[in-house]
C-alpha positions in Angstrom: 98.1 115.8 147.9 101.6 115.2 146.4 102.3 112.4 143.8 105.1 110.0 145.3 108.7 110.1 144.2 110.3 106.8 143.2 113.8 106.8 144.3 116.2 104.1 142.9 119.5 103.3 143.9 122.2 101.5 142.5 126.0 100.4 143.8 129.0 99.2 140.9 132.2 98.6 142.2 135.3 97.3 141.1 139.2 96.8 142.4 141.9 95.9 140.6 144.7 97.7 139.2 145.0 99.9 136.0 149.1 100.1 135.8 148.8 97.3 133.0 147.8 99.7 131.1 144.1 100.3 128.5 144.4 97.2 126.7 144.8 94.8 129.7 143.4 95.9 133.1 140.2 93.8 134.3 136.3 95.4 133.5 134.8 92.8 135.6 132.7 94.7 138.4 129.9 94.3 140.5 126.8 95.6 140.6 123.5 95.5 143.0 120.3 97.3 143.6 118.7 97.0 146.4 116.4 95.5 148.3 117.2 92.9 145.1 119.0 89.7 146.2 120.5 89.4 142.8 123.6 91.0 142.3 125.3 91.3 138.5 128.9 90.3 137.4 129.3 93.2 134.8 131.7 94.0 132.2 132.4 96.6 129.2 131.7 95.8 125.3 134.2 93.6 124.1 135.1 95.3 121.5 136.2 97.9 124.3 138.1 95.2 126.2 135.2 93.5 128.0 134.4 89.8 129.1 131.6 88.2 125.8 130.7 86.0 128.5 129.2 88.9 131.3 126.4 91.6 130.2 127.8 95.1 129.4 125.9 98.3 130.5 125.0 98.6 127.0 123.1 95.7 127.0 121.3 96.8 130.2 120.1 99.9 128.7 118.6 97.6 125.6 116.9 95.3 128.4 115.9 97.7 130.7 113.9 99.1 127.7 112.4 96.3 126.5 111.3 94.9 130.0 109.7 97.9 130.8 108.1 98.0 127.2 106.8 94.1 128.4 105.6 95.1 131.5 103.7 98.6 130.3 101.9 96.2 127.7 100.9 93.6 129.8 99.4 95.9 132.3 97.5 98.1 129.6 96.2 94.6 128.4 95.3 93.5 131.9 93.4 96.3 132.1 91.4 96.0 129.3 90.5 92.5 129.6 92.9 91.0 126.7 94.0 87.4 127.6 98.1 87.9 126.7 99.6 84.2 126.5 102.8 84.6 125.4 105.5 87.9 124.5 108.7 87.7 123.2 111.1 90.6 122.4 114.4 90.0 120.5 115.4 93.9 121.1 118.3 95.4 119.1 120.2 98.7 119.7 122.7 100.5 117.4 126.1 101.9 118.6 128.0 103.8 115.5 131.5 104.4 116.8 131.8 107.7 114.0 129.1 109.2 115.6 130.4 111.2 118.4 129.7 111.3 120.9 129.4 107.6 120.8 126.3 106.7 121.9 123.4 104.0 121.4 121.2 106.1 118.7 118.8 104.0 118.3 117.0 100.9 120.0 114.5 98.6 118.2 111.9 96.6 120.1 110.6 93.7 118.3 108.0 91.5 120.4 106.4 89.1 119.1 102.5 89.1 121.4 100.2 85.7 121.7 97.1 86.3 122.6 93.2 84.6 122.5 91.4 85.4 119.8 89.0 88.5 120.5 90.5 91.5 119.8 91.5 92.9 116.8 94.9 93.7 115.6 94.5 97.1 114.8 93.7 97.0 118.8 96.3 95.5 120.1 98.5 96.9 118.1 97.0 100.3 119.1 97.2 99.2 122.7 101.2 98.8 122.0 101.5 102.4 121.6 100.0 103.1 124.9 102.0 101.1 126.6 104.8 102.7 124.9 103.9 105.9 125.6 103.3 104.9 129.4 106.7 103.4 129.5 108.7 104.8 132.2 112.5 103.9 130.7 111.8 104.7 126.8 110.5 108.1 128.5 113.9 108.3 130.4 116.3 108.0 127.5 117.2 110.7 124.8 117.6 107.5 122.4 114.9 106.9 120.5 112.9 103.6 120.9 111.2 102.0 118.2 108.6 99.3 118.8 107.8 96.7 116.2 105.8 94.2 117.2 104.2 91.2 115.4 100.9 89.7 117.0 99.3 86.5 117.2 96.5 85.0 118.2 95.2 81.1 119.6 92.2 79.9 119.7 
């Protein structure tokens, strides 16, 4: 027996006109995966000429790691029995424009994990690494992702 393939596909699209020239055409664009409802208003880095006030695909790189980081961890802790209550991830990336080819080199994870009291750190802390290791989009990128996490627990 075969494993399955996951297949995902995406649509961006954008119309406009770029005869104004680099510094003034319009980076808003759509995009949509489906069968999700939710379609995005997009646009580039403003420091490339992009709208502060829309998510840039940089930003969706940094987020798709770090939701997949979340989502590894709390299955990993499902399965072995930890009561997760709360997690929190403040995620950073770094983008050094004099590094060509410019690229993110580096993203930082840094969740911050409530659980009840049980386990010990050094466990879940261990069971962090799993879940990074199982995580399907840090194992998709060439950048390095870092995971730093800080635990708590509640009585």
């Amino acid at each position: 027996m075969t494993a399955p393939v996951h297949r995902y596909t995406t649509t961006c699209s954008w119309s406009g006109s770029t005869a104004v020239g680099y510094a003034a055409y319009d980076r808003t664009h759509a995009a949509a995966a489906d069968p999700a409802d939710t379609a995005l208003a997009l646009s580039s880095d403003p420091a490339f000429g992009g709208d502060p006030a829309r998510l840039n695909p940089e930003q969706l790189v940094v987020l798709a790691a770090s939701s997949c980081q979340l989502l590894s961890f709390l299955a990993v802790a499902a399965r072995a029995r930890l009561d997760v209550r709360d997690y929190r991830d403040e995620a950073t990336a770094t983008m050094p424009e004099d590094d060509k080819p410019v690229r993110l080199t580096e993203i930082v994870l840094h969740p911050h994990i409530v659980l009840a009291a049980g386990p010990s750190e050094e466990r879940v802390r261990h069971l962090v690494e799993v879940a990074h290791r199982e995580c399907f989009i840090a194992n998709s990128l060439a950048t390095p992702v870092r995971v730093e996490p800080t635990v708590e627990f509640v009585g």
